[in-house]
mmCIF file of the N, C-alpha and C atoms, coordinates in Angstrom:
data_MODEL
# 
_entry.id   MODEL 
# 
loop_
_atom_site.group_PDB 
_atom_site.id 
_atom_site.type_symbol 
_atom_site.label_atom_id 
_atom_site.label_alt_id 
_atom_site.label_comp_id 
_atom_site.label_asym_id 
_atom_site.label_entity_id 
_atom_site.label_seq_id 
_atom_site.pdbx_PDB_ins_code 
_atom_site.Cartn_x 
_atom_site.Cartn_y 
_atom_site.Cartn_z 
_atom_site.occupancy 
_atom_site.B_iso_or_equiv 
_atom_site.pdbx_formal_charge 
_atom_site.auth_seq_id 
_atom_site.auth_comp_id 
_atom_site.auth_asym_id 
_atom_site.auth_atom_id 
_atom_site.pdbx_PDB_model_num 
ATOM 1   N N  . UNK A 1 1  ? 0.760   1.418   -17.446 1.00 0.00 ? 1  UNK A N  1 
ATOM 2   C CA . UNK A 1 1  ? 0.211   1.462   -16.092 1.00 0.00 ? 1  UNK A CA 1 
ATOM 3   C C  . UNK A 1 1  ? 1.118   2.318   -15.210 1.00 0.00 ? 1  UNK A C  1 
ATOM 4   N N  . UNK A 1 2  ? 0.741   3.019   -14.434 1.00 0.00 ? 2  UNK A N  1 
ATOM 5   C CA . UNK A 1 2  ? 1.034   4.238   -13.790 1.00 0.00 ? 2  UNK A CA 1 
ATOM 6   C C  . UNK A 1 2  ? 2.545   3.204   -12.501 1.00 0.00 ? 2  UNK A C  1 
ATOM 7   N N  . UNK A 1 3  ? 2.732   3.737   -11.739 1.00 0.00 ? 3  UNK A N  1 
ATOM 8   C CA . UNK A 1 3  ? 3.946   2.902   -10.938 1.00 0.00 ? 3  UNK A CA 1 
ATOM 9   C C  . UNK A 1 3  ? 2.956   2.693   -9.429  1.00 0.00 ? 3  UNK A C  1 
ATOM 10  N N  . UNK A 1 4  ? 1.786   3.659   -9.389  1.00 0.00 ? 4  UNK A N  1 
ATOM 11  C CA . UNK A 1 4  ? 0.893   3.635   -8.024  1.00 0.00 ? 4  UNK A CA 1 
ATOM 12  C C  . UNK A 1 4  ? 0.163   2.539   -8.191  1.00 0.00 ? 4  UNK A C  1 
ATOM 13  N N  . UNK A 1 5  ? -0.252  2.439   -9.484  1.00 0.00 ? 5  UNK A N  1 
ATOM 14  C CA . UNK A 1 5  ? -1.424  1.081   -9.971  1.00 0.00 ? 5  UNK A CA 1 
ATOM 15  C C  . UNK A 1 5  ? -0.568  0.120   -10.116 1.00 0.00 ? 5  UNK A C  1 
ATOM 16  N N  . UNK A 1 6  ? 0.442   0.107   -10.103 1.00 0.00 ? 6  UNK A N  1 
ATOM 17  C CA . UNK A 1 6  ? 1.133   -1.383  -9.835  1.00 0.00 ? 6  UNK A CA 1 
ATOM 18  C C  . UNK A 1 6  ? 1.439   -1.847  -8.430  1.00 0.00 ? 6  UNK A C  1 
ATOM 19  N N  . UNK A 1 7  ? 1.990   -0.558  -7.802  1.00 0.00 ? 7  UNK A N  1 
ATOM 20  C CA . UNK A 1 7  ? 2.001   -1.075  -6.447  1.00 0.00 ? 7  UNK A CA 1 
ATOM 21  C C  . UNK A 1 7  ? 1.168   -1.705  -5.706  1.00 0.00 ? 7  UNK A C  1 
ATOM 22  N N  . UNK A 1 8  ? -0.667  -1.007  -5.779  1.00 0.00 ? 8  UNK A N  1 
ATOM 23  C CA . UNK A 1 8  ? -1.745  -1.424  -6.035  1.00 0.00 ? 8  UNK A CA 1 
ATOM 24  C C  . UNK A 1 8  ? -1.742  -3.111  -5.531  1.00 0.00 ? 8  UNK A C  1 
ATOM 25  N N  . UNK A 1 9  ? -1.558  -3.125  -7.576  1.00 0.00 ? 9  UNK A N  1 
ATOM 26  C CA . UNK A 1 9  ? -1.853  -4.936  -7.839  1.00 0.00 ? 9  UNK A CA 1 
ATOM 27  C C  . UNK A 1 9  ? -0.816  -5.562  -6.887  1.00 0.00 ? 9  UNK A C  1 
ATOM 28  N N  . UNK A 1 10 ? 0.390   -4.836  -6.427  1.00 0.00 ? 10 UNK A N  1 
ATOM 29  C CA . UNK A 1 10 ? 1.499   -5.821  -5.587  1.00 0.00 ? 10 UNK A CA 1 
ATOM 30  C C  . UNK A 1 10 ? 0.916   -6.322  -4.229  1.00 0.00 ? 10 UNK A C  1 
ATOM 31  N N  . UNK A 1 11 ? 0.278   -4.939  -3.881  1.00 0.00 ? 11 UNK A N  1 
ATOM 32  C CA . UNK A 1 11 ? -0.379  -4.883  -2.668  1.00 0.00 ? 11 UNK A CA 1 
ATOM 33  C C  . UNK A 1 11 ? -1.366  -6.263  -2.436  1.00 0.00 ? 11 UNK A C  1 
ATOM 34  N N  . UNK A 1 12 ? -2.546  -5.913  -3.635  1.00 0.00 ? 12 UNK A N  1 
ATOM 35  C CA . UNK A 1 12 ? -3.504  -6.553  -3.482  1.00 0.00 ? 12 UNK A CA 1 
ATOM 36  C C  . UNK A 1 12 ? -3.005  -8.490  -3.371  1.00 0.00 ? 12 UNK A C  1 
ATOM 37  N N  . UNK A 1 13 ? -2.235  -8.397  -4.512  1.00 0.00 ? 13 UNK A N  1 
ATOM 38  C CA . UNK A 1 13 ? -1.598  -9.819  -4.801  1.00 0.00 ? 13 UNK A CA 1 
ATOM 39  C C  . UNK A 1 13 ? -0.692  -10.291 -3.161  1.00 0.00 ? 13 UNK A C  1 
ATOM 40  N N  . UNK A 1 14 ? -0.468  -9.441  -2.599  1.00 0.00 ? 14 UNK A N  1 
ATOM 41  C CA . UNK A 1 14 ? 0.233   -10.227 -0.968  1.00 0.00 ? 14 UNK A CA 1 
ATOM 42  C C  . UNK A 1 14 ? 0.028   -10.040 0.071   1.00 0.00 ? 14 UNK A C  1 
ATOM 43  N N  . UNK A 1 15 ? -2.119  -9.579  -0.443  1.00 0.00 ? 15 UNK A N  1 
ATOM 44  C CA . UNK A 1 15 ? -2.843  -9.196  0.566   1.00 0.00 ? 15 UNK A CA 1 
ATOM 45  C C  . UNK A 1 15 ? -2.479  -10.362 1.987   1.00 0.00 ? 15 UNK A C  1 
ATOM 46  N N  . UNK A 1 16 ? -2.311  -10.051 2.894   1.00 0.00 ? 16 UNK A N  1 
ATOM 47  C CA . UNK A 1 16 ? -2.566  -10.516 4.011   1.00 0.00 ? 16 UNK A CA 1 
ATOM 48  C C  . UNK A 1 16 ? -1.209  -11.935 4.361   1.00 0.00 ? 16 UNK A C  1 
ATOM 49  N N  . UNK A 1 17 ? 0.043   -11.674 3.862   1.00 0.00 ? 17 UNK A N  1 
ATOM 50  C CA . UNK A 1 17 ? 1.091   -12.218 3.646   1.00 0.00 ? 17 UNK A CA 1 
ATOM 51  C C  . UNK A 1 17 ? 2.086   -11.597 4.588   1.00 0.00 ? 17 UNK A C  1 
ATOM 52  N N  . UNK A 1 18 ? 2.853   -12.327 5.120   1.00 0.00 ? 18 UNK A N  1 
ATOM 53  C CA . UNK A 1 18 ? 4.197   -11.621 5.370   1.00 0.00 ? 18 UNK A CA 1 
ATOM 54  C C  . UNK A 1 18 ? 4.840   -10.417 4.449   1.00 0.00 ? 18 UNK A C  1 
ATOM 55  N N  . UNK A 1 19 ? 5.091   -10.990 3.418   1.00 0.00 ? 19 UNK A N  1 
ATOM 56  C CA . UNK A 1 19 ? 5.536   -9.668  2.113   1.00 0.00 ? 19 UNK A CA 1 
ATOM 57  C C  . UNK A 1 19 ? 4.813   -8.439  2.117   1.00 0.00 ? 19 UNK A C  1 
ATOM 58  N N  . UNK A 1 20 ? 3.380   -8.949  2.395   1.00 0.00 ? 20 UNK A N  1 
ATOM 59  C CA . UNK A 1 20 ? 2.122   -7.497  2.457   1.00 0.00 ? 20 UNK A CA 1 
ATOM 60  C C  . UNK A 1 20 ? 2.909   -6.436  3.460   1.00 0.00 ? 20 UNK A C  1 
ATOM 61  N N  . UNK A 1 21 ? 3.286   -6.941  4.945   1.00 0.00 ? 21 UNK A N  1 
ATOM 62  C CA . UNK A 1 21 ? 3.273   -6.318  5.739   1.00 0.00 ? 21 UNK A CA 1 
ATOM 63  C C  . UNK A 1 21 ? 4.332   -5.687  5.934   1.00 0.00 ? 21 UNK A C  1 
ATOM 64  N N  . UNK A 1 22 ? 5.452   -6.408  5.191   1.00 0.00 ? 22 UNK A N  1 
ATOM 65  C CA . UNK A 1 22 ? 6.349   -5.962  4.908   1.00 0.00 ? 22 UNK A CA 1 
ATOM 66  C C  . UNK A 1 22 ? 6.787   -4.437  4.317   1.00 0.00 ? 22 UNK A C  1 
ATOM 67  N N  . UNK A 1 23 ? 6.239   -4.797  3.028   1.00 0.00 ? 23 UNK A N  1 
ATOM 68  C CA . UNK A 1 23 ? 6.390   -3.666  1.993   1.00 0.00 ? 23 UNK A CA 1 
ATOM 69  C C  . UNK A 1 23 ? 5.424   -3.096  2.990   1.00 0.00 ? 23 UNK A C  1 
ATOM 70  N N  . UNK A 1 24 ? 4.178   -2.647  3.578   1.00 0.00 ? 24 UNK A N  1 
ATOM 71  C CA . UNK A 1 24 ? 3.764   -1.649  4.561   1.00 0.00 ? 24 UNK A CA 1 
ATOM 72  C C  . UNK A 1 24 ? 4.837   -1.143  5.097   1.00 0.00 ? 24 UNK A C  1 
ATOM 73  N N  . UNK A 1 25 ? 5.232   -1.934  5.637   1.00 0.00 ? 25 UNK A N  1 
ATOM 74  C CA . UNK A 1 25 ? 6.598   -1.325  7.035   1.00 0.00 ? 25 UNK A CA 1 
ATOM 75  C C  . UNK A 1 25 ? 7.495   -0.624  6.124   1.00 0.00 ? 25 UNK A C  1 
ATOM 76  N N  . UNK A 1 26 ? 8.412   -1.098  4.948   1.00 0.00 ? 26 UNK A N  1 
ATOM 77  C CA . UNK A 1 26 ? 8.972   -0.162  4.032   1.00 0.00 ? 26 UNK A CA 1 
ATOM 78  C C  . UNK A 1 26 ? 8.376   0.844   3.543   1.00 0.00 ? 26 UNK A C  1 
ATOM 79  N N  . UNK A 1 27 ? 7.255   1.128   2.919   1.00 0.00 ? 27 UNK A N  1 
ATOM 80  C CA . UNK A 1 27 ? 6.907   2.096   2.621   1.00 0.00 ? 27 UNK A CA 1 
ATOM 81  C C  . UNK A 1 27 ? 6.321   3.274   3.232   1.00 0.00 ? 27 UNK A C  1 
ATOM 82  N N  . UNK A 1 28 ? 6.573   2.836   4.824   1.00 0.00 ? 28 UNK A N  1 
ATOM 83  C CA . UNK A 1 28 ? 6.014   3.819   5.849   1.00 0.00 ? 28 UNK A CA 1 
ATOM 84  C C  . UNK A 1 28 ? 7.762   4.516   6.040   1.00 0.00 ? 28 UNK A C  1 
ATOM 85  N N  . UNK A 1 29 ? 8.394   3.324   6.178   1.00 0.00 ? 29 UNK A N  1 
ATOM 86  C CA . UNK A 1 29 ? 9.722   3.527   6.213   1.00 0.00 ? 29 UNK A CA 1 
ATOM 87  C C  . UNK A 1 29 ? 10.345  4.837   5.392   1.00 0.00 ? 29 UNK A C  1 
ATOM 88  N N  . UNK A 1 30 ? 9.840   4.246   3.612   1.00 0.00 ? 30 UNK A N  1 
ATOM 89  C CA . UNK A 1 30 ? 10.046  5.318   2.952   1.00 0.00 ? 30 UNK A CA 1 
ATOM 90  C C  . UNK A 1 30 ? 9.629   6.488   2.861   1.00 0.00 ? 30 UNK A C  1 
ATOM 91  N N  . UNK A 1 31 ? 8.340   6.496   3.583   1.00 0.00 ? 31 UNK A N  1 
ATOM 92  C CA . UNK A 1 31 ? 7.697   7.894   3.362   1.00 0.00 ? 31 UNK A CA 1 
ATOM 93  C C  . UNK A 1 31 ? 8.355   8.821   4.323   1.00 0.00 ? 31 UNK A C  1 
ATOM 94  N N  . UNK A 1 32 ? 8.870   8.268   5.502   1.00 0.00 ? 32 UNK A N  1 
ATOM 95  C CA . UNK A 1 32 ? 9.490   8.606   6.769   1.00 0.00 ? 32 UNK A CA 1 
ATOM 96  C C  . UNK A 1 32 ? 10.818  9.714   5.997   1.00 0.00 ? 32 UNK A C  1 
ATOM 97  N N  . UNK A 1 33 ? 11.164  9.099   5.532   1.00 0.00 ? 33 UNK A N  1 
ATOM 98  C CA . UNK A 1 33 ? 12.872  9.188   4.887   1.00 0.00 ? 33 UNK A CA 1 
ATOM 99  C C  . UNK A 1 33 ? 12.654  10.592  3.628   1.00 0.00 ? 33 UNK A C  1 
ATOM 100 N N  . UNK A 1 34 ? 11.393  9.927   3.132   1.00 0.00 ? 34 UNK A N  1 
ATOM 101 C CA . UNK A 1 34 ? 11.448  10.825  1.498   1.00 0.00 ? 34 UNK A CA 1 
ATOM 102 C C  . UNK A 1 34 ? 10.599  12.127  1.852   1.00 0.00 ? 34 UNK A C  1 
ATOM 103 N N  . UNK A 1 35 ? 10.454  12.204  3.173   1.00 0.00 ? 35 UNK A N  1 
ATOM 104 C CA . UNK A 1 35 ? 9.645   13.607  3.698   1.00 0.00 ? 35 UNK A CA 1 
ATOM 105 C C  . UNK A 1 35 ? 7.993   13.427  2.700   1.00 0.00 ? 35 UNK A C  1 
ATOM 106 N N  . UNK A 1 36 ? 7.464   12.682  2.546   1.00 0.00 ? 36 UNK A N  1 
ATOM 107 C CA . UNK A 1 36 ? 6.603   12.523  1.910   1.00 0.00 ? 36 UNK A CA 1 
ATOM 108 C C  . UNK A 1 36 ? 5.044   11.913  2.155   1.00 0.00 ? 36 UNK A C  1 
ATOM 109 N N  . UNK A 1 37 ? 5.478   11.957  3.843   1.00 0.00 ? 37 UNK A N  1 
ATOM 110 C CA . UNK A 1 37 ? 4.100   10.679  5.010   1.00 0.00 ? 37 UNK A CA 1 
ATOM 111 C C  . UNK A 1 37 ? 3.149   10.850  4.458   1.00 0.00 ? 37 UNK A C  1 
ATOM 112 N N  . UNK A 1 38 ? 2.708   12.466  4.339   1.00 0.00 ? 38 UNK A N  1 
ATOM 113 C CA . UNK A 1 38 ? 1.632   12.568  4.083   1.00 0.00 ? 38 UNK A CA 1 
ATOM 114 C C  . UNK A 1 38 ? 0.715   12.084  2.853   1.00 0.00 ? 38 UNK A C  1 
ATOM 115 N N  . UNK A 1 39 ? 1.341   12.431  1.674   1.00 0.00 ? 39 UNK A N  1 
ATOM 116 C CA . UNK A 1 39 ? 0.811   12.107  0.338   1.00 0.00 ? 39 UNK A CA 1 
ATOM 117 C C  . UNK A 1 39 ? 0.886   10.038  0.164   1.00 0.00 ? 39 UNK A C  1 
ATOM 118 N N  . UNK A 1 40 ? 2.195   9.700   0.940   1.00 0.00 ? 40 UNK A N  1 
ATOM 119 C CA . UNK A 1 40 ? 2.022   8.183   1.358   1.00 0.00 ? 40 UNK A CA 1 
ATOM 120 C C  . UNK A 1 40 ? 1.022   7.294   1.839   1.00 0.00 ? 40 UNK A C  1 
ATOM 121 N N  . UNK A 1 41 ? 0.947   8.222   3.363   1.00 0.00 ? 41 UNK A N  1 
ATOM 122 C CA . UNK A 1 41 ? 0.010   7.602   4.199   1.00 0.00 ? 41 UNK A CA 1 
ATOM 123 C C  . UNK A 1 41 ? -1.398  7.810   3.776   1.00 0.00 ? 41 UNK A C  1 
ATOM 124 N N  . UNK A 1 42 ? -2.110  8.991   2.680   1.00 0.00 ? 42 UNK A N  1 
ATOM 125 C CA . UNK A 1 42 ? -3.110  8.986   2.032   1.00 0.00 ? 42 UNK A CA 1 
ATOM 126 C C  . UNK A 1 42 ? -3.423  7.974   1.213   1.00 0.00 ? 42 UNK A C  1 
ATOM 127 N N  . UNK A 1 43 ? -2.059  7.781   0.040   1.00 0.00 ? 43 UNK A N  1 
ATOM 128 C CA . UNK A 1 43 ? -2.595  6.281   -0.839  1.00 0.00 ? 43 UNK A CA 1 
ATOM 129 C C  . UNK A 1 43 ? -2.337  5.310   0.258   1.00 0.00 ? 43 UNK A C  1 
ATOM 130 N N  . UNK A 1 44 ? -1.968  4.949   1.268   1.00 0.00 ? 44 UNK A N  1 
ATOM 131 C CA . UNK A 1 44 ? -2.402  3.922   1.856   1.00 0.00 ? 44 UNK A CA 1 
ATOM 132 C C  . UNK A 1 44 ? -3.533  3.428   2.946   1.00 0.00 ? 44 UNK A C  1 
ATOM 133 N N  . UNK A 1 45 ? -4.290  4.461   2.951   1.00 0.00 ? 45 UNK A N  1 
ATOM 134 C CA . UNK A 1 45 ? -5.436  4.855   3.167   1.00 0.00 ? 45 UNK A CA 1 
ATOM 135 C C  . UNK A 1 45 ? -6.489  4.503   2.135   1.00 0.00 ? 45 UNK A C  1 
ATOM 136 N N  . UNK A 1 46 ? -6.390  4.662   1.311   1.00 0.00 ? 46 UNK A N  1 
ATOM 137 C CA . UNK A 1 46 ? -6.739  4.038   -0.490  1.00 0.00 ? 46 UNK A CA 1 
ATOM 138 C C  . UNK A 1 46 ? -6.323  2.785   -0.738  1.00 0.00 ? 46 UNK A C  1 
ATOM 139 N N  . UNK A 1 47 ? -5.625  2.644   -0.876  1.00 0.00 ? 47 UNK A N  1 
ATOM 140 C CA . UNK A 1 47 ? -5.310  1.070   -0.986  1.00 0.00 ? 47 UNK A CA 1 
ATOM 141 C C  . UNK A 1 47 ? -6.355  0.273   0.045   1.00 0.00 ? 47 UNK A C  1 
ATOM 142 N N  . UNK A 1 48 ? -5.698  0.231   1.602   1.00 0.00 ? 48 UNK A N  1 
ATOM 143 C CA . UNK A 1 48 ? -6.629  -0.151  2.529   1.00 0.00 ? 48 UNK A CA 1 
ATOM 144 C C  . UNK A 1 48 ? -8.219  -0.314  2.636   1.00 0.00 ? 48 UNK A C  1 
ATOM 145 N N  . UNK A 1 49 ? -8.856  0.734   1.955   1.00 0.00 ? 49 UNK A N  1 
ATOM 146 C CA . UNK A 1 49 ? -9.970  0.906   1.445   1.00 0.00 ? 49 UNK A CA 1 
ATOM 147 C C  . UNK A 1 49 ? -10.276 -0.023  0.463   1.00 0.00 ? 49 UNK A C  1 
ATOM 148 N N  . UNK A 1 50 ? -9.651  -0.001  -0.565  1.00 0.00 ? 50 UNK A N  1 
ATOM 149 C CA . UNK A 1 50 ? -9.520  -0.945  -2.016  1.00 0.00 ? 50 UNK A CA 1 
ATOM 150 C C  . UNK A 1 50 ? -9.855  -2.457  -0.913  1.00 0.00 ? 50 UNK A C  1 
ATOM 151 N N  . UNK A 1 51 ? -8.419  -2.600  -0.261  1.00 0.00 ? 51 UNK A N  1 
ATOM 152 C CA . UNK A 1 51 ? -8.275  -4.388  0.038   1.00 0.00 ? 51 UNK A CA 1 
ATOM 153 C C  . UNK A 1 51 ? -9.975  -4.195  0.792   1.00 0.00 ? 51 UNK A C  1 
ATOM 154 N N  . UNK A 1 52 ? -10.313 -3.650  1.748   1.00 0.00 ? 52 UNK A N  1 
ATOM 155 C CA . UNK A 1 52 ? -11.342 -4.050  2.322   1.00 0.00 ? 52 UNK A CA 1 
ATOM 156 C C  . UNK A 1 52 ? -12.980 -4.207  1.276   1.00 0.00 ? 52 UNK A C  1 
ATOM 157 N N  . UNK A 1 53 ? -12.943 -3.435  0.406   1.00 0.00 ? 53 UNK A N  1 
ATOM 158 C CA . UNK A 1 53 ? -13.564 -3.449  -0.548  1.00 0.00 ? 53 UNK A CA 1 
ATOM 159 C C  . UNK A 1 53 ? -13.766 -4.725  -1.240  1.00 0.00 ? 53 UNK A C  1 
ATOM 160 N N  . UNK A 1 54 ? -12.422 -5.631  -1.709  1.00 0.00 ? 54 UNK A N  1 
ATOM 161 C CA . UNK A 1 54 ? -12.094 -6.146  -2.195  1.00 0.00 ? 54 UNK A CA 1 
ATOM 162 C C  . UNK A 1 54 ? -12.172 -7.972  -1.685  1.00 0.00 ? 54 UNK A C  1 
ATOM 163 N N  . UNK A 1 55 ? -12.387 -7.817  -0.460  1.00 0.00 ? 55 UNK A N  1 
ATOM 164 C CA . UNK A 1 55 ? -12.260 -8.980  0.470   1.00 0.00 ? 55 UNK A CA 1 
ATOM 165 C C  . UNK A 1 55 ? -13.515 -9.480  0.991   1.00 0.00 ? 55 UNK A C  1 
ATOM 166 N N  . UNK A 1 56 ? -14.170 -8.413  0.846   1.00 0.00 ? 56 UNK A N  1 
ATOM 167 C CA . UNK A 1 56 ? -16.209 -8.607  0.722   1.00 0.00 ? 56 UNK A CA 1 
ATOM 168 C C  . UNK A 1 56 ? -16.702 -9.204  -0.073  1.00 0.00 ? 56 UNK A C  1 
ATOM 169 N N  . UNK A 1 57 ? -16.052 -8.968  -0.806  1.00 0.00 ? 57 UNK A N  1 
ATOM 170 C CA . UNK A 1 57 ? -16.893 -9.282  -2.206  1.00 0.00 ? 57 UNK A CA 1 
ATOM 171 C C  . UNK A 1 57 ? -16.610 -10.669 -2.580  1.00 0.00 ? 57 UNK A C  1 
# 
């Protein structure tokens, strides 16, 4: 499994948790740092999509 599709399942698994929002805030953090927002803030755009997808159903 790829390291994006795990983050994914991490995501999905602490949907709507303290930890969820957390790792958000870090990984905005990181994208900040690793010059990388853009390609970041896209999979989390995807993801976001996924959870809402996911919470319908």
């Amino acid at each position: 499994m790829c390291p994006t599709m795990r983050l994914t399942n991490i995501l999905l698994t602490l949907r709507g948790t303290c930890a969820y929002h957390l790792c958000l805030i870090l990984l905005k953090m990181t994208a900040t740092l690793m010059n990388m927002q853009t390609k970041v803030l896209k999979y989390l755009k995807e993801v976001d999509i996924v959870i809402k997808a996911s919470s319908k159903s």
